[in-house]
C-alpha positions in Angstrom: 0.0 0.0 0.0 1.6 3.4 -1.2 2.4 5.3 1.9 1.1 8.4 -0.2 -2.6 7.0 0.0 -2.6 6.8 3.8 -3.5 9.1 5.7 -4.6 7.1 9.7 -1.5 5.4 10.7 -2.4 3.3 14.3 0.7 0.8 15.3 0.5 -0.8 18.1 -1.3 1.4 20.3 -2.0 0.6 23.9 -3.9 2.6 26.4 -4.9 3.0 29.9 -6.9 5.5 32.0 -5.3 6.5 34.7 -5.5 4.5 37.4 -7.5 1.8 35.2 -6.4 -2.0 33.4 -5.9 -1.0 29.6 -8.5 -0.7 27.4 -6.9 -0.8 24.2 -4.2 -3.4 23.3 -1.9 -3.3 20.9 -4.3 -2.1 18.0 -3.3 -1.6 14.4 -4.5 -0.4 11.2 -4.2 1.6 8.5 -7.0 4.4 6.7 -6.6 5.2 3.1 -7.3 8.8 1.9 -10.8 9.4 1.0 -11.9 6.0 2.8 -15.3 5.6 4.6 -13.9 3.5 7.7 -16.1 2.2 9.9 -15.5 0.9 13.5 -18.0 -1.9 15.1 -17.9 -3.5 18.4 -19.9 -3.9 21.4 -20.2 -1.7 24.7 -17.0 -1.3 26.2 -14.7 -2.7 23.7 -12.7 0.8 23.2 -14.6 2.6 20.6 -14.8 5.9 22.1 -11.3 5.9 23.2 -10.0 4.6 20.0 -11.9 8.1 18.7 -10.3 10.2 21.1 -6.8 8.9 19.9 -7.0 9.6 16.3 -7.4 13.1 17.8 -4.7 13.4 20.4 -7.5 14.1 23.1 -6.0 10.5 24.5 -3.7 10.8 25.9 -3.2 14.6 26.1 -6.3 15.5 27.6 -7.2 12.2 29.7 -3.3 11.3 30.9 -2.8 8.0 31.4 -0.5 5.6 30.2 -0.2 5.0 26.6 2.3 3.3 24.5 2.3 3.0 20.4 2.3 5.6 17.7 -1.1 7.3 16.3 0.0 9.4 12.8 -2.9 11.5 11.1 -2.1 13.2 7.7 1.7 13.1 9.1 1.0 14.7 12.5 2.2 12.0 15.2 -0.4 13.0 17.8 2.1 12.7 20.4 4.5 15.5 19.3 1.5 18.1 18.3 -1.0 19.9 20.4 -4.8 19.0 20.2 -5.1 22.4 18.8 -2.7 22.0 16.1 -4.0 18.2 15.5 -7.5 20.0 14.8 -6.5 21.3 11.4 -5.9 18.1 10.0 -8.4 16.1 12.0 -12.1 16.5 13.4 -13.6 14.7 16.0 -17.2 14.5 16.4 -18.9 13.4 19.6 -21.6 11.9 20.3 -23.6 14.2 22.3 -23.6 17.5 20.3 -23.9 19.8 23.2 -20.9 18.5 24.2 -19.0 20.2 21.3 -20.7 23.4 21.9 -19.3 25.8 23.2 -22.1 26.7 25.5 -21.5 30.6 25.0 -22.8 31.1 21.8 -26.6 32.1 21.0 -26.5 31.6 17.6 -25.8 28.8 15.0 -23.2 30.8 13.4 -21.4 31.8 16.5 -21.2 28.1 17.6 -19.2 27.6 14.2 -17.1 30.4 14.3 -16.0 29.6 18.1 -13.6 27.1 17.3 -12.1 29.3 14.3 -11.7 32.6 16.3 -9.8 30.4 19.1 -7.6 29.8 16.4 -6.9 33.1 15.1 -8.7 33.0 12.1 -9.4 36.4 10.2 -12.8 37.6 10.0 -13.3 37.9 6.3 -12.1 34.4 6.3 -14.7 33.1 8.8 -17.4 34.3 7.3 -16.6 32.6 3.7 -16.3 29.0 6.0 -19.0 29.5 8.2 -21.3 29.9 4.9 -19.9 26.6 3.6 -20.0 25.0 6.0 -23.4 25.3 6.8 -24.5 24.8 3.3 -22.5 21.3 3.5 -24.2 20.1 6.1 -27.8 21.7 5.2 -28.1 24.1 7.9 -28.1 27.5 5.7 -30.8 29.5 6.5 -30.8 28.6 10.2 -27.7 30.5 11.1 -29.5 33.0 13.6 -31.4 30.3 15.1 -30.3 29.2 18.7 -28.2 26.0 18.7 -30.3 24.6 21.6 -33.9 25.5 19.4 -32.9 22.7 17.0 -33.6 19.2 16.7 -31.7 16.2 17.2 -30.4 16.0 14.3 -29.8 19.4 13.2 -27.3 19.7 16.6 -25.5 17.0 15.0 -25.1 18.2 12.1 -24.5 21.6 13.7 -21.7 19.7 15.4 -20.3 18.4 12.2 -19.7 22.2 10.8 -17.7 23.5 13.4 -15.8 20.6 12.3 -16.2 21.4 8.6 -15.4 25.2 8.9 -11.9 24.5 9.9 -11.5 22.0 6.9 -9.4 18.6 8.3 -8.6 16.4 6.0 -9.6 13.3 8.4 -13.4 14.0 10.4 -13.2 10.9 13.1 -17.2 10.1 14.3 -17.8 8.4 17.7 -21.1 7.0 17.3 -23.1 10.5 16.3 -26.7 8.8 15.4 -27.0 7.2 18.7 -29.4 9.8 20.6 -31.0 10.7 17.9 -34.6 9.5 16.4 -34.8 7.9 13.0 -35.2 11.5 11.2 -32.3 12.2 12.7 -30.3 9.3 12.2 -31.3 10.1 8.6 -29.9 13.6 8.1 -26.7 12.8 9.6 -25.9 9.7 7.8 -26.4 11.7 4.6 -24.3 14.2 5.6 -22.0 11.6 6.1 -22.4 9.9 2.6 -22.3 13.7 0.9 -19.1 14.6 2.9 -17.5 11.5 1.7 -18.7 12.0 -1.8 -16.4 15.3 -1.7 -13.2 14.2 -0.7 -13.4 13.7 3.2 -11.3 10.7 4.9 -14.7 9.6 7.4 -14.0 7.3 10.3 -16.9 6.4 12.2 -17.9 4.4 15.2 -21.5 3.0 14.3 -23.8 1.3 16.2 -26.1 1.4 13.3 -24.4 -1.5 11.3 -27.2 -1.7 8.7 -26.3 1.6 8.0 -23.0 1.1 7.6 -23.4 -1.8 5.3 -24.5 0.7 2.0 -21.4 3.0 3.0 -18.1 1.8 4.6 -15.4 0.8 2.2 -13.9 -1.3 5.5 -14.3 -1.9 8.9 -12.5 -3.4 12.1 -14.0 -5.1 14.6 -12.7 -4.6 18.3 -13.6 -6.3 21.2 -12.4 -5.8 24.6 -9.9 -3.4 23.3 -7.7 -5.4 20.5 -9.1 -5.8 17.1 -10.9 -8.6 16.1 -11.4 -8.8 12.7 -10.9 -6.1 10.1 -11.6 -6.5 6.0 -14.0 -5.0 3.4 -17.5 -4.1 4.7 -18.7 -7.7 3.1 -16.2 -9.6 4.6 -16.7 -8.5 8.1 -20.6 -8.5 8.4 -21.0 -11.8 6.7 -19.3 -13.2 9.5 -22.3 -13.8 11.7 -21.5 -16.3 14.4 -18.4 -14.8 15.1 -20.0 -11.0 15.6 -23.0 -12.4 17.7 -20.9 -14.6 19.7 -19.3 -10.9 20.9 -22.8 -9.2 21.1 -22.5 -7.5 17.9 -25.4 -7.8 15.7 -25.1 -8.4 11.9 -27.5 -7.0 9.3 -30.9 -7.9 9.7 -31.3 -8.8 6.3 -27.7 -10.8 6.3 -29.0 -12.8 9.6 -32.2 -14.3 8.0 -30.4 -14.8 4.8 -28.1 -16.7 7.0 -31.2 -18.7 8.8 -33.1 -19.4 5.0 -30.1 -20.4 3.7 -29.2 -23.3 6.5 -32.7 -24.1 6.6 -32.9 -24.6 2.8 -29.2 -26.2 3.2 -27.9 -23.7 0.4 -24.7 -22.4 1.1 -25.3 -19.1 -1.0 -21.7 -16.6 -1.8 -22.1 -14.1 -0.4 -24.9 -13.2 1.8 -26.4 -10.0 1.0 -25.8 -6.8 3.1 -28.0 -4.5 2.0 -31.8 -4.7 1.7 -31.6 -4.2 -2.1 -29.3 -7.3 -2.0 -31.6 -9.2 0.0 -34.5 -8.9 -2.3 -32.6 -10.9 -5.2 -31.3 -13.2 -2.4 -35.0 -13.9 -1.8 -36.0 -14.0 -5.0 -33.5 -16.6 -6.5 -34.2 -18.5 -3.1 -37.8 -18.8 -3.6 -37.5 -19.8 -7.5 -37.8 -16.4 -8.5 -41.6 -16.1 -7.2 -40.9 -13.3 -4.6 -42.5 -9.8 -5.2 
């Protein structure tokens, strides 16, 4: 693999809280420029904190003891500051009032926060507050409190004040997970759109069927070390091994998986995606299904 077309670097990185077991063992990987990487697993397998370390947040912020090197679009986390980390990487949480700044009344404040902590000019603000909020369909809102919106509008909110200071890399920790299927919607095709125009996206899902019709590749972690990593296909057609961790496949690849034992077939590959599962069904029922 080119070293040109990488731009996440993790090798062998290992983590602890302070005063806590690790939670992250010797975990490695690679993300290739412009990738859609997801990053599945159940509660407590490290997720959140692998997140934190694309970002340099861990270990800078949270301390601890932390071994391995983390390189983002050639920044080694460790010899950069958060702040300087933040032009080439974004982090997204996943409660959006936790990004806010909580002193801004107005949506375009709350994007320009981050950028006039960094010195930008004003002239210059303006321009990237504007696209910003056009990228992630929240023009026309900009005098609007950021505590009036919805759900899905804070995330997305959330995602520009990431957007306005243009990273290369925008890291996602799990940002449909309090929000309602509307919600879920908007952000997950801000996501797609944001990919679509160059962005390096790494996100930690819950929502695998979601992730199915988008993520080039994903990695599996459980109980902080990766599991399993390969092309979206490859990882969630493995369906005893993610149940047996608490991780649930597809829908639609799980009954496939059912019919198909049932009917002793031993189709290649499952489907992923509901689309796929229609002409799964349809050639397993002799081509009779609607």
């Amino acid at each position: 693999m080119p070293s040109d077309d990488i731009t996440v670097e993790v090798d062998g990185l290992t983590y602890s809280y302070p005063g806590h077991a690790p939670v992250i063992h010797d975990i490695e990987f690679r993300v290739l420029k412009g990738e859609m990487f997801g990053i599945i697993g159940p509660n407590g397998a490290g997720k959140s904190t692998l997140c934190k370390a694309l970002n340099g947040l861990v270990p800078q912020f949270y301390g601890g003891t932390y071994g391995g090197t983390v390189t983002v679009a050639g920044m080694n986390t460790m010899k950069h500051t958060v702040a300087d980390l933040s032009l080439k990487v974004g982090l997204v949480f996943q409660e959006p009032t936790n990004q806010f700044s909580g002193v801004s009344t107005r949506v375009d404040e709350e994007v320009a926060f981050g950028m006039s902590m960094m010195g930008f000019q004003r002239e210059e603000m303006l321009r990237r507050i504007s696209d910003a909020l056009k990228q992630v369909g929240l023009e026309g809102l900009e005098e609007r409190s950021p505590f009036e919106l919805s759900g899905g509008q804070q995330q997305r909110l959330a995602i520009a004040t990431v957007l306005a200071v243009r990273p290369e890399v925008i890291v996602m920790d799990e940002p449909t997970a309090q929000l309602d299927p509307v919600g879920k919607t908007e952000v997950l095709e801000t996501m797609r759109a944001l990919n679509k125009e160059g962005y390096t996206i790494i996100v930690a899902e819950h929502e695998i069927e979601e992730l199915a019709t988008f993520a080039d590749r994903i990695i599996v972690l459980n109980e902080g070390r990766i599991l399993f990593e390969g092309s979206t296909r490859v990882v969630l057609t493995r369906i005893e091994e993610l149940k047996k961790i608490g991780v649930d496949p597809p829908s639609v690849t799980e009954l496939s998986h059912v019919l198909a034992q049932r009917a002793n077939l031993k189709p290649e590959p499952y489907p992923i995606t509901l689309d796929e599962a229609i002409a799964f069904y349809r050639a397993l029922l002799g081509g009779h299904a609607t």
